[in-house]
C-alpha positions, 0 to 999 in steps of 0.5 A: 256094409250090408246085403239088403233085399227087398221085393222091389221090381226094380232087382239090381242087375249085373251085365256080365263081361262077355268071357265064356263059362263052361256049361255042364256036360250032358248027363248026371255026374257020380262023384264023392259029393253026390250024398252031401247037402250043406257040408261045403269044405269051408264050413268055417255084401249084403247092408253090413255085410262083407267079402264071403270066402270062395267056396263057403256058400257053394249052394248060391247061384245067380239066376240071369235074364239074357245073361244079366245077373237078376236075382239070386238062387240056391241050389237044392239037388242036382237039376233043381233050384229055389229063388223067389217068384217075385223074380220071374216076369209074368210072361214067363219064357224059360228060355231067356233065363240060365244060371251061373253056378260056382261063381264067386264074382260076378265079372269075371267067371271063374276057372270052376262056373258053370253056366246052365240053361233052364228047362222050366220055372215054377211059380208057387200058385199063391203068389200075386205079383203084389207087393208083400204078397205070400207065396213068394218062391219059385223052382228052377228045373235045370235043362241038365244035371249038375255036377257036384264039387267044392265049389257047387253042392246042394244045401239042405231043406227043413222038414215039413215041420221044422222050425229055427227058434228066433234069436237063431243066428242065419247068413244072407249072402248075394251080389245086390246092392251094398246100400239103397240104391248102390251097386255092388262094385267090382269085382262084385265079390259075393257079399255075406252078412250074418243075422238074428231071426226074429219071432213072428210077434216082434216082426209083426210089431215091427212092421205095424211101427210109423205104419199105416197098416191098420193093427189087425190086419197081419204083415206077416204070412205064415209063409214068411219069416224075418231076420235082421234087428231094429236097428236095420245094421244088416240087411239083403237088398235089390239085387239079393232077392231069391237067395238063400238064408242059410242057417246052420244045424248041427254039422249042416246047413239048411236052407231057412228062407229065400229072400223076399221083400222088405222096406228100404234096405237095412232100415230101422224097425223093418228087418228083411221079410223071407219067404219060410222054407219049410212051409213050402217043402210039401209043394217042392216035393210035388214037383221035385221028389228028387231033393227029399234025399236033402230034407233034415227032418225036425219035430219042431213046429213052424217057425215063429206061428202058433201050430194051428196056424201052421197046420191050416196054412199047409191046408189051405196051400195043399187045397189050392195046389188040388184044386188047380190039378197040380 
């Protein structure tokens, strides 16, 4: 099995079974946790995927519209979360939504979720609501801090240039469908599937196989980055959207990309297509200068581009965010 992601309105829903979920007292708890990103205690389905441990992704949450499972989420501070904008409906309404933190299973709660209401989301202004389209990432701001634990903690964001080479090995992990077109069962186990990140070259190439795309114009955004194999054994899919790859640094985890779009879960030749992290962090911490306490720093350049191309996309994106006063 595998976790297979793709940008498909039709996002695999979950309807919960009714029992309460504790939400989140008032106020911003300290605890020993409050200085850590990306360290959970148990640093050790997706499309070939399988059960995850509980706790070992403590940043994944579910984003949910009247209390149904609709995407995935990762939590990056306290108050603030990334998912994908693709997951948000044009007539947003902040109130229909919450998310369910520390969960491991999506039927039944377990003793350690919480479940918090939305205060606002924010849609990157690139995005289209067209298919493939770049800039397919959003912010969640929670209507109360969080509570660090063991089993609710914050991964950490690339910097502003930082880049993970291709052939990097990463992790997806979500509650989507296990197959096209196939529900997850119960008891809806949070699944993981390791993968491989590709270079921008090869995803390219891949996407412009048995494609009517002609060869000059470009798949591939400089926001987005790719990760699976041309076999397609693993994959995220409908469902998984919104949740993090996780990719581990050293002795910590950064969040790589957020899951976006892709053709057919876990086919050949076309590996999941995530939006790119770390071109977004200026833009992310416009809104949320809180999680640059998260951010690890690198001096590499931009995942899988040609510096040129990286340095004009963060233009363009920083003219656009001016231009509309953000």
């Amino acid at each position: 099995m595998s976790l297979l992601v793709t940008a498909s309105p039709h996002l695999g829903t979950r309807t919960h079974n009714g029992s309460s979920i504790p939400t989140v007292i008032k106020g911003e708890q300290k605890s020993p946790w409050n200085l850590v990103c990306g360290r959970p205690p148990l640093s050790l389905r997706v499309i070939g995927g399988e059960n995850a441990r509980e706790g070992k992704w403590p940043w994944h949450a579910s984003l949910r519209r009247f209390k149904q499972h609709i995407c995935g989420a990762t939590l990056i501070s306290h108050s603030w979360l990334l998912t994908a904008a693709h997951c948000i409906p044009r007539r947003l309404n902040a109130t229909q939504f919450s998310v369910l933190l520390g969960s491991y299973h999506l039927d039944s709660p377990s003793p350690h979720a919480l479940e918090q209401k939305v205060r606002q989301i924010i849609q990157h202004p690139a995005y289209t609501h067209l298919d493939e389209s770049g800039g397919d990432i959003a912010l969640i701001q929670l209507s109360e801090p969080v509570p660090f634990s063991e089993n609710i903690l914050p991964i950490c964001l690339p910097g502003v240039s930082s880049a993970l080479p291709s052939g990097t090995s990463c992790w997806v992990t979500g509650w989507g469908n296990i197959e096209e077109g196939v529900p997850l069962p119960a008891p809806q186990i949070l699944q993981q599937a390791q993968l491989s990140l590709l270079s921008w070259e090869t995803c390219e190439t891949l996407y412009h196989q048995d494609s009517h795309r002609p060869l000059k114009v470009p798949v591939i955004e400089y926001d987005m980055i790719c990760a699976g194999s041309e076999e397609g054994t693993a994959d995220s899919c409908q469902g998984d959207s919104g949740g993090p790859l996780s990719c581990q640094l050293k002795d910590r985890w950064v969040l790589g990309g957020v899951v976006s779009w892709g053709e057919v879960c876990g086919a050949p030749n076309r590996p999941g297509v995530y939006a790119n992290v770390s071109a977004f962090i200026p833009w992310i911490i416009t809104h949320a200068p809180e999680v640059q306490q998260n951010l690890v720093p690198s001096s590499a350049s931009f995942y899988g581009y040609p510096e040129s191309s990286i340095l004009l996309g963060l233009f363009l994106m920083i003219a656009e965010c001016l231009l509309i006063g953000l």
